[in-house]
BAFI-3210 file (N, C-alpha, C; in Angstrom, 3 decimals, decimal comma, padded with zeros to 6 digits):
// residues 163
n [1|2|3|4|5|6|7|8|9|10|11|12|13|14|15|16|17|18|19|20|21|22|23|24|25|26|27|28|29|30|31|32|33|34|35|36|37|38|39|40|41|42|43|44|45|46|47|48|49|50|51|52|53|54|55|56|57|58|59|60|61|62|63|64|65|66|67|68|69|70|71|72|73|74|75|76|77|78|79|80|81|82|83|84|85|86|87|88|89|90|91|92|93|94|95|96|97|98|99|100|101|102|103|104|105|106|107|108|109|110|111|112|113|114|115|116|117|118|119|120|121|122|123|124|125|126|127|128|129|130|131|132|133|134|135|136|137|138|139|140|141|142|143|144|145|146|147|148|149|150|151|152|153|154|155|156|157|158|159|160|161|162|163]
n.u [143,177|145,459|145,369|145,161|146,192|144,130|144,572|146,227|143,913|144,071|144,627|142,856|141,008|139,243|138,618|137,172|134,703|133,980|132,290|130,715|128,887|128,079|125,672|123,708|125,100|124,695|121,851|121,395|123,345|121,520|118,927|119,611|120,503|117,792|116,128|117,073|116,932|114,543|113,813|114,894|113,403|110,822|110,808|109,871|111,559|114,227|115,226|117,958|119,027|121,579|123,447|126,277|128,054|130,518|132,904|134,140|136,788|136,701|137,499|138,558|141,115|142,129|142,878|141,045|138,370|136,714|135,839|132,494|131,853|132,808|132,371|133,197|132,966|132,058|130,122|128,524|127,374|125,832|123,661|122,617|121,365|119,740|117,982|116,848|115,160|113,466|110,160|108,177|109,290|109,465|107,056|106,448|107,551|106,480|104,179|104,082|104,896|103,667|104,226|104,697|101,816|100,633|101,235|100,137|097,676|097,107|099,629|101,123|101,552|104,028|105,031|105,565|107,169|109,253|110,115|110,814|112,839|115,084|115,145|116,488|120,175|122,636|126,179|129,696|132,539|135,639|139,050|142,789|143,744|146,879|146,087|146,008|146,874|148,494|149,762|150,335|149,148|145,728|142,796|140,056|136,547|135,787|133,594|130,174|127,747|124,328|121,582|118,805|115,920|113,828|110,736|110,351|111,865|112,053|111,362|112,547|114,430|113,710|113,058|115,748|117,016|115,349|116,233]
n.v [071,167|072,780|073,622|076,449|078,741|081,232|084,445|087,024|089,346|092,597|095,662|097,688|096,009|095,204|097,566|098,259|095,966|096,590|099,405|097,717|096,999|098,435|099,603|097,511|096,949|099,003|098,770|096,712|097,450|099,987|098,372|096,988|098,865|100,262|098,373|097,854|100,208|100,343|098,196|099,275|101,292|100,220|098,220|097,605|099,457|098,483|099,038|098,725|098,389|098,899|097,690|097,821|096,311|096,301|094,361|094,368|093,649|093,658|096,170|096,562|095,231|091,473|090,046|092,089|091,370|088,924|087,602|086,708|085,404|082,706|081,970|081,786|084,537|084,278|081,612|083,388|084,991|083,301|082,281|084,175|085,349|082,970|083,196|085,612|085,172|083,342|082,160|083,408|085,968|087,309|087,266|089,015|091,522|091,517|092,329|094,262|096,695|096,381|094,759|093,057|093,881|093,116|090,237|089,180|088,459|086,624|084,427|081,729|081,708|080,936|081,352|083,652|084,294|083,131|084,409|087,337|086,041|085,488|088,545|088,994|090,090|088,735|089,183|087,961|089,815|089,380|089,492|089,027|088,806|089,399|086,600|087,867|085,835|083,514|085,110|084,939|085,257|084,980|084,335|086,176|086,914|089,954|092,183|092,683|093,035|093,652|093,632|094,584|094,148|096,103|097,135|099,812|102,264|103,609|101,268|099,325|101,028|101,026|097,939|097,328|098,537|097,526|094,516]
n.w [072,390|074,251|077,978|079,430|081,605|083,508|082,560|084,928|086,730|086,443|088,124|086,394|085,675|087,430|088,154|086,344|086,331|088,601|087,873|086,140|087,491|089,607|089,902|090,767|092,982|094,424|094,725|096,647|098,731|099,764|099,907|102,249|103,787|104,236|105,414|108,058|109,184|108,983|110,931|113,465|113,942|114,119|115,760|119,526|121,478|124,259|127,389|129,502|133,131|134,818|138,003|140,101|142,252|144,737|145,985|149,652|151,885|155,257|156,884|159,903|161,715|161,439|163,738|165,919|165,361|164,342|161,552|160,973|158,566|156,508|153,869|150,318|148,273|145,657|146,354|148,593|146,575|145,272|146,470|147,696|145,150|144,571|146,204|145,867|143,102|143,719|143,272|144,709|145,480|142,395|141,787|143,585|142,604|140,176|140,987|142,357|140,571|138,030|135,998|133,310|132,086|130,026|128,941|131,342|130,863|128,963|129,554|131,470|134,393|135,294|132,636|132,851|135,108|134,282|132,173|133,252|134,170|132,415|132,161|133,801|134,955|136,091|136,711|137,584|138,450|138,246|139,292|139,716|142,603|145,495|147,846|151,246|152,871|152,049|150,161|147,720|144,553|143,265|141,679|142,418|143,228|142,900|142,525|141,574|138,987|138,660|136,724|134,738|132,054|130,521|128,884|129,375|130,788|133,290|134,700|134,481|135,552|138,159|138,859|138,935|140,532|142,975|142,758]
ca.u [143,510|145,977|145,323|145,856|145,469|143,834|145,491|145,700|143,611|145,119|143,768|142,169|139,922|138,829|137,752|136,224|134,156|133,044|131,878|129,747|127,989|127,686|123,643|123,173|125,863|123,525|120,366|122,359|124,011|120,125|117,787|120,114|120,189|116,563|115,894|118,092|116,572|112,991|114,135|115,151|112,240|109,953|110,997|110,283|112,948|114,121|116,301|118,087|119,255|122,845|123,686|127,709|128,211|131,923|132,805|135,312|136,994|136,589|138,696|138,953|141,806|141,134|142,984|140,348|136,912|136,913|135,049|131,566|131,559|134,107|132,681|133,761|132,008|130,799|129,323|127,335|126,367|125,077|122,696|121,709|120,984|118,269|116,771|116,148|114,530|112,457|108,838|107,304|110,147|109,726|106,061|105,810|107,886|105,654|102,794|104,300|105,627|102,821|105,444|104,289|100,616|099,408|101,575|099,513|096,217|097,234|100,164|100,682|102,280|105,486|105,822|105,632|108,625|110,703|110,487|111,393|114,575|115,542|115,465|117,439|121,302|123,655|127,262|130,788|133,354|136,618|140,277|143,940|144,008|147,167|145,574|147,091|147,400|149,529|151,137|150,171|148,291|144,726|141,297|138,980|135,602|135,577|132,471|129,249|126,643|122,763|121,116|117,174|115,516|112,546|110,312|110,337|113,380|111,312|110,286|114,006|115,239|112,927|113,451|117,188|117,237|114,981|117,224]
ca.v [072,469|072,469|073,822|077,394|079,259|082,668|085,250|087,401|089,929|093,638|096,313|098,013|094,478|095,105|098,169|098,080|095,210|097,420|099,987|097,605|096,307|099,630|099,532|096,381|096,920|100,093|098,235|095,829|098,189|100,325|097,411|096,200|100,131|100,343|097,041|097,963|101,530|099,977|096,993|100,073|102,289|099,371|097,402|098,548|099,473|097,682|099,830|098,075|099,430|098,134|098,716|097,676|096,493|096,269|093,755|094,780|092,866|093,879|097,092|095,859|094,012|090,348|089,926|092,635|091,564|087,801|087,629|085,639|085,068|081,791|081,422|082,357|085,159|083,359|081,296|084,004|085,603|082,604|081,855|086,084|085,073|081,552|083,733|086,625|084,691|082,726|082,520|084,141|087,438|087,757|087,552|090,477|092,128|092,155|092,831|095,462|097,399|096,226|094,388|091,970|093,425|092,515|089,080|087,971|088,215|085,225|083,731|081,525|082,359|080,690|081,392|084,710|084,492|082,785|085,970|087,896|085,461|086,247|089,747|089,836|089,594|088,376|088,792|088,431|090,517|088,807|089,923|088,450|089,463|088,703|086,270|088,272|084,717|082,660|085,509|084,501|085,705|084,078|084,971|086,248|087,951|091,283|092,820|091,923|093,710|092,841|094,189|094,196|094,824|096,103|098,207|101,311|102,649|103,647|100,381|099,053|100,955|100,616|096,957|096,848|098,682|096,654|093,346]
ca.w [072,901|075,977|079,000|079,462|082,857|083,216|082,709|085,972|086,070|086,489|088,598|086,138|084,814|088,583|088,468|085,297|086,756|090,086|087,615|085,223|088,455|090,412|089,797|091,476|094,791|095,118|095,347|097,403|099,701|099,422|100,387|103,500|104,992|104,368|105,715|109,214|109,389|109,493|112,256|114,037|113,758|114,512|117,262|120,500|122,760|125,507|128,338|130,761|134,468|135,449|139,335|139,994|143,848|145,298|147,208|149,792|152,834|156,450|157,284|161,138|161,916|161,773|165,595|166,509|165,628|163,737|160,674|161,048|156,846|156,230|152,169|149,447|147,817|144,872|146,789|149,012|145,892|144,371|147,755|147,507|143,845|144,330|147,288|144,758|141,720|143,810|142,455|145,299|145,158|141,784|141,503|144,231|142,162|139,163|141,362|142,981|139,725|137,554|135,214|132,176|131,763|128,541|129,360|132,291|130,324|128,347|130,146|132,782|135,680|135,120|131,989|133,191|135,961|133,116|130,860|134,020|134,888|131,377|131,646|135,273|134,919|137,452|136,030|138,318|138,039|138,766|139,335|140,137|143,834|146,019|149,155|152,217|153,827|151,620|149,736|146,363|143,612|143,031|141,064|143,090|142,844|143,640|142,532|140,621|138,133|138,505|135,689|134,975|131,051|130,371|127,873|130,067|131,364|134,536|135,238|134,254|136,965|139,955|139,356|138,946|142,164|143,760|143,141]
c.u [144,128|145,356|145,805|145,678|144,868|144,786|145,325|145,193|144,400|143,859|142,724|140,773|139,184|138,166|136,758|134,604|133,068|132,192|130,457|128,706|127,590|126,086|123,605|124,325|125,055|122,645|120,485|122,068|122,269|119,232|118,360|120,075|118,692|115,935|116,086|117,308|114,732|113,110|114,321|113,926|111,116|109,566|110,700|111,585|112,555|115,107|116,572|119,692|120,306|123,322|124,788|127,886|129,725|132,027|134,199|135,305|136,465|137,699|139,015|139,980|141,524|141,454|142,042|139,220|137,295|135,639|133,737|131,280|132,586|133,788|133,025|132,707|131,325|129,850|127,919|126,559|125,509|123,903|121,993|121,132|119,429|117,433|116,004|115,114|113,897|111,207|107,969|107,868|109,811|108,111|105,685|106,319|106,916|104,542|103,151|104,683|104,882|103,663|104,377|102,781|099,752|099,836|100,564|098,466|095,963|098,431|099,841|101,369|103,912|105,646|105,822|106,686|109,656|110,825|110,861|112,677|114,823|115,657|116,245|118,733|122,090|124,895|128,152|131,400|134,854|138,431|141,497|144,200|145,218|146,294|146,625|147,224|148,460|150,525|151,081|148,781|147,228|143,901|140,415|137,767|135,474|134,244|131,397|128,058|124,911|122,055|119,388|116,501|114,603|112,280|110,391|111,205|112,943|111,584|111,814|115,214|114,927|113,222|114,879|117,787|116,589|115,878|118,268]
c.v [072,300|073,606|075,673|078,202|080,706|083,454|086,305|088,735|091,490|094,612|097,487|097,164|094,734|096,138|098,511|097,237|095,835|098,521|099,522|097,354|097,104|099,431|098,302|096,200|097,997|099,448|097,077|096,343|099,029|099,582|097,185|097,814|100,353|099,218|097,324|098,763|101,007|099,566|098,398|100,714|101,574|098,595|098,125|098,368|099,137|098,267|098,275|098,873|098,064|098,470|097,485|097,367|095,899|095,416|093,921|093,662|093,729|095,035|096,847|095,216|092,070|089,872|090,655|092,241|090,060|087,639|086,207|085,071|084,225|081,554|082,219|083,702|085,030|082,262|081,668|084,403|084,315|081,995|083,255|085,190|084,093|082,050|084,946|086,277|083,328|083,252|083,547|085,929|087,974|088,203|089,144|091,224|092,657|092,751|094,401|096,887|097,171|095,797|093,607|092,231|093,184|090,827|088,397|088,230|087,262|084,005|082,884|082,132|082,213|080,817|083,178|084,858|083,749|083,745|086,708|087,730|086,232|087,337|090,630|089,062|089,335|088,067|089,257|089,112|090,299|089,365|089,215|089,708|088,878|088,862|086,993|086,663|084,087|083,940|086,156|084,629|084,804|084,817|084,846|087,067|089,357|092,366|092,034|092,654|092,857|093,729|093,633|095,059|095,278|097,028|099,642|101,599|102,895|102,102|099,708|099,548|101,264|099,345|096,322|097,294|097,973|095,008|093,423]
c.w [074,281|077,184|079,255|080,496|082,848|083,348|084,150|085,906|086,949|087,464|088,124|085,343|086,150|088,973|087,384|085,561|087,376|089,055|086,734|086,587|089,619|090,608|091,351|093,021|095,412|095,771|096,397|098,734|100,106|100,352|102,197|104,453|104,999|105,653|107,633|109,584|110,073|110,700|113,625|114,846|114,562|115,394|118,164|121,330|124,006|126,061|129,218|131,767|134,929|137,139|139,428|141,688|144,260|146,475|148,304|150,701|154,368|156,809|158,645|160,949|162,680|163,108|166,728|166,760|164,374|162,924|161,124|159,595|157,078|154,390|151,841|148,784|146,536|145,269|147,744|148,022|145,345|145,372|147,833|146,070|143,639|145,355|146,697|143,837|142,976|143,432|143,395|145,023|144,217|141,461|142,303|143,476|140,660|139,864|141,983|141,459|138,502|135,915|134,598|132,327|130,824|128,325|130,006|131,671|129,407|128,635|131,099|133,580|136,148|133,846|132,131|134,063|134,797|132,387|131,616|134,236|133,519|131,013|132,620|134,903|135,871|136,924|137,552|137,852|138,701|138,826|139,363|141,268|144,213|147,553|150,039|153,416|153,372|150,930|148,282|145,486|143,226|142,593|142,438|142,680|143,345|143,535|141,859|140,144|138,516|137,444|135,037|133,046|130,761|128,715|128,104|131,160|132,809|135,570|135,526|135,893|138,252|139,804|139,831|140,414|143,478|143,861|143,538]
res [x|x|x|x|x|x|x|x|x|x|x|x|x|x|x|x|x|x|x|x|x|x|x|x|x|x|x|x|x|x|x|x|x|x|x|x|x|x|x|x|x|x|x|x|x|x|x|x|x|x|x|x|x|x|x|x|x|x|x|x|x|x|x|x|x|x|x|x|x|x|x|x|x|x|x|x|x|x|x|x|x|x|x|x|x|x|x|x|x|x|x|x|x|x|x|x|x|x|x|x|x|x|x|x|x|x|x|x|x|x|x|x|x|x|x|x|x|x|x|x|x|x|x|x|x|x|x|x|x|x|x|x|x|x|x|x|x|x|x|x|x|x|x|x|x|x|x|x|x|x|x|x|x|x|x|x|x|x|x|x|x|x|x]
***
């Protein structure tokens, strides 16, 4: 018997198909919104408190009053940043705001500021500035998000304002 290829099939072999197998894309389609709807329902929610800070230059003229800042501003933020999330900062912070308490009754204490780091964000926010020295167009940072998650939107954003 040679070889014979399928024949191709037509668009009504296709929908013929979708119709024998309707049942089972239901219970399909069915199980996976059920499924979602629960995850939903069930989880608790977690808010989190975004605060947006602008970084500008010096409106003075720099022949007037000579800037005492020479870094860069990823580099201040990232020195604001390891002085924030130190262990002592962050611990006042739970103590003060009564953060992770069904945590610390079986945690330790660092693994208690590590579930904190993980729930504080520190994102840049970068541009194509032109430098007014050379002329010429360069990335710079111009602003930067800190962002804080919690279970209780409250709590979410007394801390996000506190960092």
């Amino acid at each position: 018997m040679p070889d014979t290829p399928f024949p191709a099939a037509t668009l009504a072999d296709v929908l013929d198909a979708l119709r024998r197998r309707r049942g089972a894309m239901a219970l399909a389609f069915g199980t996976g919104l059920l499924l979602a709807l629960l995850l939903a329902m069930l989880l608790p929610p977690r808010y989190r408190a975004v605060g947006t800070v602008l970084i500008e230059q010096q409106e003075l003229p720099v022949d007037l009053v000579r800037s005492t800042v020479t870094s860069f501003a990823d580099q201040r933020l990232q020195t604001i940043s390891q002085r924030v999330m130190t262990t002592q900062t962050l611990a006042e912070i739970i103590r003060k705001y009564d953060l992770y308490a069904d945590d610390r009754k079986s945690d330790t204490r660092d693994e208690i500021l590590e579930g904190m780091r993980k729930d504080i964000s520190l994102d840049l926010i970068s541009a194509n500035v032109i430098d007014p020295r050379s002329g010429r167009p360069q990335k710079a940072t111009i602003a930067f998000t800190v962002s804080y998650a919690n279970r209780s939107a409250e709590s979410a954003y007394r801390v996000a304002n506190e960092l």
